[in-house]
Each structure stands twice: as C-alpha cells, then as structure tokens.
N, C-alpha and C positions, 0 to 999 in steps of 0.2 A: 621455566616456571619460577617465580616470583615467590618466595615469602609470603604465608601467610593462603595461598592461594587452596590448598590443597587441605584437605581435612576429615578427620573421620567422625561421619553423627548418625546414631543407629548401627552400628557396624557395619558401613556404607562409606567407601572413600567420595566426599563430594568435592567436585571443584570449581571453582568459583572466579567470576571475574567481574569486578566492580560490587562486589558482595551478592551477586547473583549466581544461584547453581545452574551452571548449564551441562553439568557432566555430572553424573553418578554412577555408582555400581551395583544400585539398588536395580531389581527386574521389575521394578515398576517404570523403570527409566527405557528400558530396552526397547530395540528397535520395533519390534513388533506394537509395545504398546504405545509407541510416538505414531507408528502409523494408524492406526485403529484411533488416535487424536486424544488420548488420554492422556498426552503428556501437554498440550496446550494448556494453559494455562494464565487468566488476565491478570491475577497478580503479578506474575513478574513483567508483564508488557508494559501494567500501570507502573511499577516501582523503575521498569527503564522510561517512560515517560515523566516522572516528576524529577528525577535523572537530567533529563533531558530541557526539562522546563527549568531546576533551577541554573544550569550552564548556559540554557540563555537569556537570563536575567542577571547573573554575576559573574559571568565569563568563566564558571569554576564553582568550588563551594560556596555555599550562602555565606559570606562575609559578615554580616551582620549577627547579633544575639537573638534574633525574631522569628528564628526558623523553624516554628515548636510546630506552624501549620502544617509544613513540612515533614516533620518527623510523624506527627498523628498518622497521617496519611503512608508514608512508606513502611510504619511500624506495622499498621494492620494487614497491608499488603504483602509482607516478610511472613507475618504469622498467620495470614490466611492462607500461602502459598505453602507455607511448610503442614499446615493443618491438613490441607489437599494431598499433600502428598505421603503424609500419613508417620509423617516423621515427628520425635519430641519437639515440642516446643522451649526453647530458648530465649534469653534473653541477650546470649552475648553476640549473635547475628543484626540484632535491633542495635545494640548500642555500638558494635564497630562499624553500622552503617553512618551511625548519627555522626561519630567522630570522624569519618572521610565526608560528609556533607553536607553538615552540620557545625563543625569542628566549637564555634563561637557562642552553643547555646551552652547554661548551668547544666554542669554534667551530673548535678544531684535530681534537677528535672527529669534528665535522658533516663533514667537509670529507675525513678519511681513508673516515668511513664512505660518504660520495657515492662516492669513486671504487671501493672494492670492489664495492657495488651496481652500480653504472654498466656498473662491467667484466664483471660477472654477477649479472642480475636474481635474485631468487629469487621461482619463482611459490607462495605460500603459501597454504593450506587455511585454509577460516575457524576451525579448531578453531586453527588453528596461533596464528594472529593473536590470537586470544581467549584464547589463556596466557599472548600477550608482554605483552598491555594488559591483562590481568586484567583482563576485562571480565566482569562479574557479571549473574546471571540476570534482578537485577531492573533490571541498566539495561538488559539486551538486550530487555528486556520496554517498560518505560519508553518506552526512547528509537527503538521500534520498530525496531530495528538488524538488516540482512535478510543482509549480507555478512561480518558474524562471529560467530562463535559463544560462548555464555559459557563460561565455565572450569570453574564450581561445581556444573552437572549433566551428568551422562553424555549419549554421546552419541546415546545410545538413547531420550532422553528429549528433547534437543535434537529430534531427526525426528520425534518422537510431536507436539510443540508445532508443528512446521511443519507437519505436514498439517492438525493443529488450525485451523490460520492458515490453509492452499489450500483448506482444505472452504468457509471462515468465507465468505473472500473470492470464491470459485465460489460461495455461495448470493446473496450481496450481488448480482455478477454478474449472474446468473440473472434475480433477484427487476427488479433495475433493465432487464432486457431485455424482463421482460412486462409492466413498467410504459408505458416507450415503447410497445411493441406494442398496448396500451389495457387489460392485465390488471391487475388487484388485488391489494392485497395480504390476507392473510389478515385482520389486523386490520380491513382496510376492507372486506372481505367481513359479518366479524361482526358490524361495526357495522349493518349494514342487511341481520341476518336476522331470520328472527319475531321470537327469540327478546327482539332490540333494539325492533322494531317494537313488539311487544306491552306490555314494559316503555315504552316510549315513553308510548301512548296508557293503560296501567294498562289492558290487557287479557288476560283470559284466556289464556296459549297453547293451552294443552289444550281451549279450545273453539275459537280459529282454526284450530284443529289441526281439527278436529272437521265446521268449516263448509268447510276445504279443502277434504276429503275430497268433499262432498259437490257440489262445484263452485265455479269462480270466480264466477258470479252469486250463489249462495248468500252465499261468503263478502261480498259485495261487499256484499248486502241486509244481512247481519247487519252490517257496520261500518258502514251509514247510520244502523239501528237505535241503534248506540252512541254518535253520533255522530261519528263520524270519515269525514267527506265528503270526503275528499283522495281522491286515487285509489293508493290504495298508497305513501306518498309515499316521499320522497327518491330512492328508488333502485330504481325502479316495473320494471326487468326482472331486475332479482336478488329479489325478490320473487318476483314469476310464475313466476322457473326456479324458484325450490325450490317453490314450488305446482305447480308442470307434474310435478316428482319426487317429491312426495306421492302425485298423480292416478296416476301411473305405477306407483307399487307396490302403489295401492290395487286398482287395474285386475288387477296380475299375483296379487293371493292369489284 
C-alpha cells in the first residue's frame, strides 16, 4: 500500500485507489449491503469514466491549464458519491483529485471551486456532463463510456444506441447461460449438421436426405457402402435429432 492510499473519514478506515473509495469499514460498505446493490453507485463509475476519457485524450493528466470542465464534472461526482454514502463532505478529496488530473489548472480556482461544490453537490444527468467535457459520439463509442452521454447526437438517438447495446449484451447473456447449461451455440449446431456432415465426407445431401427418410439403418447401410464407417461422427446425437425430424415429418405427410 502506497502513501496516501489509506485514510480515516467518519471513523471509517477508507481506501482508495486513483482517489476512488473502493474499500471501507463503514457497514454501509459490507458484504450484505453490496449485494442487496446498495453499494453501486454511478458517481464513481462517471468519475472512472472522465478518468478514463481524460487518458485518452492526453496519454495521462490533462496537460494543459483548460481542465476546469473536467474538474466541475469529477468534483460533483466525488460529492455526490460521498453525499450517497452518507459520509462528511470535504473539500480535500476534490482538490487532491484535481492535483493528480488536473495538476496545470490555477490552484486558487481548484480550491474556490471545492468549497462551492462541497457546500452544494450538484447531481448531474449524463447529457449534462457530455456538454461540459464535450464528449464525442466516437469516444463514447470507443472508450465504451456507459455514465455519460455524447454531445454531437440527439438524444433520441443516444436511447436508440443503448438499447442497441442491452439487446447486444441480453443475447451475449442468454447465449453464455445455455452454454453453461450444455447448449450450443448456433454456429456449433451448423457445424455438425448434414449439411457440414455431407460436405465433410463429399457426400450427397440430397441422397442422405433421401436414405434418412427411409430409415436409420438404411441410412447407416448406405454410409458403409461409401465408406464412411464412423458412426455418425463427431456429434452422433445432433445428427439423430435432425434424422428423428426428418422421420417425423416424413411420417406426418
């Protein structure tokens, strides 16, 4: 542990990395109430996100003295998250963020702007934040940025990209639950249907099709015939089902 990392606010050891609390001793913190989701929290997701945005814009700290949009924006996020959590409000949290990312703005700015903040957080909409840092569609795209919004498309068009995004991430979801479960996935269904099968061995479909129909022995005699003495291979019960559903509709005409 690092200097500076570790500290006591509220009678609560907090610890901190990149000036973010992600450790306390507070039992607002504990395990129970992180699960129950009361310890989520989009201030600190935004403040790793503008974080995140100015490193990729300066390889690092904002280099320049222009960083005030910067600061507005992580200041209220620092003191809306610590208002959240129900802890004093401070100013020396605001201003040692500013000096690690900020380091080149007038430190008599940093320092008037902490205690306004301080004295009245402001809780800010992601559109709001995404005007001050003119955050653009292709970094919000980029830099996959989920707690503010870009400045250069509507915001009718912002919601249309984020359900884009919960459809994406609900199929991903989905697909990864009936993988556990022992399901497949589409692609690995097609690889090991006739159609792969057939191409496999340079066979017919339209006559395995044909010997389907007519029974699993049949077909089974005619792939001895070709030689193909495997028993159905690789994936011998995705085979059969779609023979068992050949047999099945041939039965129903």
């Amino acid at each position: 542990m690092t200097p500076g990392e570790a500290s006591i606010e509220q009678g609560h050891l907090v610890i901190r990395r990149h000036n973010i609390a992600f450790l306390t001793s507070d039992p607002a913190d504990s395990d129970a109430a992180r699960e129950s989701g009361q310890r989520f929290d989009i201030n600190t997701h935004r403040l790793a996100n503008i974080q995140c945005l100015i490193k990729h814009r300066h390889g690092g700290p904002v280099d320049t003295d222009d960083g005030y949009a910067y600061i507005s924006a992580a200041f209220n996020a620092i003191a809306m998250g610590r208002s959240r959590r129900g802890w004093k409000q401070s100013e020396e949290p605001l201003i040692a963020w500013a000096k690690k990312w900020t380091p080149l703005v007038d430190a008599a700015a940093v320092t008037e702007l902490a205690k306004k903040v301080v004295a009245s957080p402001r809780k800010m909409s992601g559109r709001v934040v995404g005007n001050l840092v003119r955050l653009t569609n292709t970094e919000w795209q980029i830099l996959g940025i989920k707690t503010i919004d870009p400045f250069d498309i509507s915001p009718e068009r912002v919601s249309e990209i984020k359900a884009d995004r919960k459809r994406e991430q609900d199929r991903v979801a989905a697909q990864d639950a009936r993988r556990k479960a022992g399901s497949r996935s589409m692609d690995e269904i097609r690889a090991t249907s006739i159609k792969a099968f057939c191409q496999r061995y340079e066979l017919s479909e339209r006559t395995f099709r044909y010997h389907a129909k007519k029974g699993v022995s049949d077909l089974y005699s005619w792939l001895d015939k070709k030689g193909v003495v495997i028993a159905l291979p690789q994936d011998v019960e995705t085979i059969d089902r779609v023979i068992t559903l050949i047999l099945r509709r041939t039965a129903a005409k």
